[in-house]
KEKE-3310 file (N, C-alpha, C; in steps of 0.2 Angstrom, whole numbers, plus 5000, padded with zeros to 4 digits):
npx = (4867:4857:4839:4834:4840:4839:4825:4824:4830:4822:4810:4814:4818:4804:4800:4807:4803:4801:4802:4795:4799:4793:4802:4803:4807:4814:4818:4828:4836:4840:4848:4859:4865:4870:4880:4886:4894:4900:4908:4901:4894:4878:4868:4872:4872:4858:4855:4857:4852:4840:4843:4844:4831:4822:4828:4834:4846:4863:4867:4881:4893:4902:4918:4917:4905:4901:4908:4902:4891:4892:4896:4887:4879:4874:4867:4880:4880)
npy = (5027:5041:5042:5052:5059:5044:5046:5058:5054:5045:5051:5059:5049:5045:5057:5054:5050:5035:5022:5006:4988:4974:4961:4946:4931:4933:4945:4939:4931:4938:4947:4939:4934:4948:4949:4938:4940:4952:4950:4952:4955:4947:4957:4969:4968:4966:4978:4985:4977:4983:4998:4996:4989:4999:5010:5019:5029:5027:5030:5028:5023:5011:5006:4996:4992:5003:5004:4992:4996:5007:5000:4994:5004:5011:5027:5034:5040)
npz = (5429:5434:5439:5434:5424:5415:5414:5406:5398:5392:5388:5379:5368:5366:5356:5345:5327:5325:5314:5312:5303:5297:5298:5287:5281:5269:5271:5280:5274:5265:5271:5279:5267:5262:5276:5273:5262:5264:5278:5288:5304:5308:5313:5312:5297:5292:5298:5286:5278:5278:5274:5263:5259:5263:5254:5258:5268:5278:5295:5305:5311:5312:5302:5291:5292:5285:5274:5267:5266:5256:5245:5242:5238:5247:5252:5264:5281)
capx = (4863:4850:4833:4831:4844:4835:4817:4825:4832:4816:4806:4817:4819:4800:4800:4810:4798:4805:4797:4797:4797:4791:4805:4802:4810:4818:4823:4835:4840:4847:4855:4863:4870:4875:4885:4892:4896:4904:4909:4899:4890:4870:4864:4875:4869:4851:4854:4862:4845:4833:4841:4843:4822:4818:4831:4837:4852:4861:4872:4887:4902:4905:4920:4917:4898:4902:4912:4898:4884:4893:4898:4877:4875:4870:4870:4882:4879)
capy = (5033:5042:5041:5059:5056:5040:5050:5062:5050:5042:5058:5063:5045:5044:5062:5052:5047:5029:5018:5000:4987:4967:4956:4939:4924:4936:4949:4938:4928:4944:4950:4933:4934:4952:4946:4933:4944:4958:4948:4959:4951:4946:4961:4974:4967:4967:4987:4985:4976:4987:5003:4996:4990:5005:5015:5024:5032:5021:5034:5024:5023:5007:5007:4988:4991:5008:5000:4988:5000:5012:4995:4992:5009:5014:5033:5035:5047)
capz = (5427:5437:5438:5430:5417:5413:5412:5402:5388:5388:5384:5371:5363:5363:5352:5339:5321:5322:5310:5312:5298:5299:5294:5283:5277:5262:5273:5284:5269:5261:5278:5280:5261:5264:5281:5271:5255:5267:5285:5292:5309:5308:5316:5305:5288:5296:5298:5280:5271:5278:5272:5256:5258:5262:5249:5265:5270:5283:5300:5304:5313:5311:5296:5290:5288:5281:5268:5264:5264:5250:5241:5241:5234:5251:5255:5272:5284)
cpx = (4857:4844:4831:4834:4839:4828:4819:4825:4824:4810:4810:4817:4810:4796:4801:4803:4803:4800:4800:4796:4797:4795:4802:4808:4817:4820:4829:4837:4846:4852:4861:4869:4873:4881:4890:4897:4904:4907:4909:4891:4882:4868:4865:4871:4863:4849:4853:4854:4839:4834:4840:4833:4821:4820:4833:4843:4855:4867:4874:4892:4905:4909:4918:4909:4896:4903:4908:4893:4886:4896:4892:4875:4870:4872:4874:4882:4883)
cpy = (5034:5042:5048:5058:5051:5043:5054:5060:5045:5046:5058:5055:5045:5051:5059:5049:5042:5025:5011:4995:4980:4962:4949:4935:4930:4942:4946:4935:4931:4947:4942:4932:4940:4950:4943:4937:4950:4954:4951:4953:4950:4953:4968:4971:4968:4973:4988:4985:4980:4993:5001:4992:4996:5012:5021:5025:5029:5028:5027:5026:5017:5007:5000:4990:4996:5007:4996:4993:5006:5005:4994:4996:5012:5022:5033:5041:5049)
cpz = (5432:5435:5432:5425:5412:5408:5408:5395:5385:5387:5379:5365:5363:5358:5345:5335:5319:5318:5310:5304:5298:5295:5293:5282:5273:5266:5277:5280:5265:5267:5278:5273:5262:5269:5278:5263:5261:5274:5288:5299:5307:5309:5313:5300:5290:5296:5289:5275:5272:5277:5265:5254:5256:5258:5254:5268:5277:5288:5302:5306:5312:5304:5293:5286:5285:5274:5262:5262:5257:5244:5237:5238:5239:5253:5261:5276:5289)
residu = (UNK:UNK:UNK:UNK:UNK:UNK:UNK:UNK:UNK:UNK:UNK:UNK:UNK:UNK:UNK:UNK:UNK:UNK:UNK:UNK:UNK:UNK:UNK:UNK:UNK:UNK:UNK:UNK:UNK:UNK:UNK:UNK:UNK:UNK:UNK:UNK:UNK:UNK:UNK:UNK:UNK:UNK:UNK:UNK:UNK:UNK:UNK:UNK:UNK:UNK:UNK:UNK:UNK:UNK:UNK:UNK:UNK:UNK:UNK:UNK:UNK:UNK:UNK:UNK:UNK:UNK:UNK:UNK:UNK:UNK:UNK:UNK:UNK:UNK:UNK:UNK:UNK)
# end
């Protein structure tokens, strides 16, 4: 990638309203039981409990963690 490419993706990704959210004990607890509920890797279910915290609609290509997240009563996008 070039230097301007580069600079360009990092202008546009610093435009995005990302909001972060301070995981706990109980939040990787639940990701850990989602994973093991779905066989769905650590860092998938992880996406997975924090739309379901935050009652949030999860975008998704993966079909596996798709599968899961409409299982959850997660919107998919």
């Amino acid at each position: 990638m070039t230097p301007e490419i580069t600079a360009e993706r990092i202008s546009l990704a610093l435009t995005l309203k990302v909001v972060t959210d301070s995981s706990d004990a109980t939040a990787i607890a639940n990701a850990l039981a989602l994973s093991r509920k779905h066989d769905l890797y650590l860092y998938d279910a992880l996406y997975l409990e924090l739309a379901l915290h935050k009652s949030a609609a999860l975008a998704v290509l993966d079909k596996k963690l798709a599968a899961a997240a409409a299982d959850e009563g997660v919107q998919v996008i």
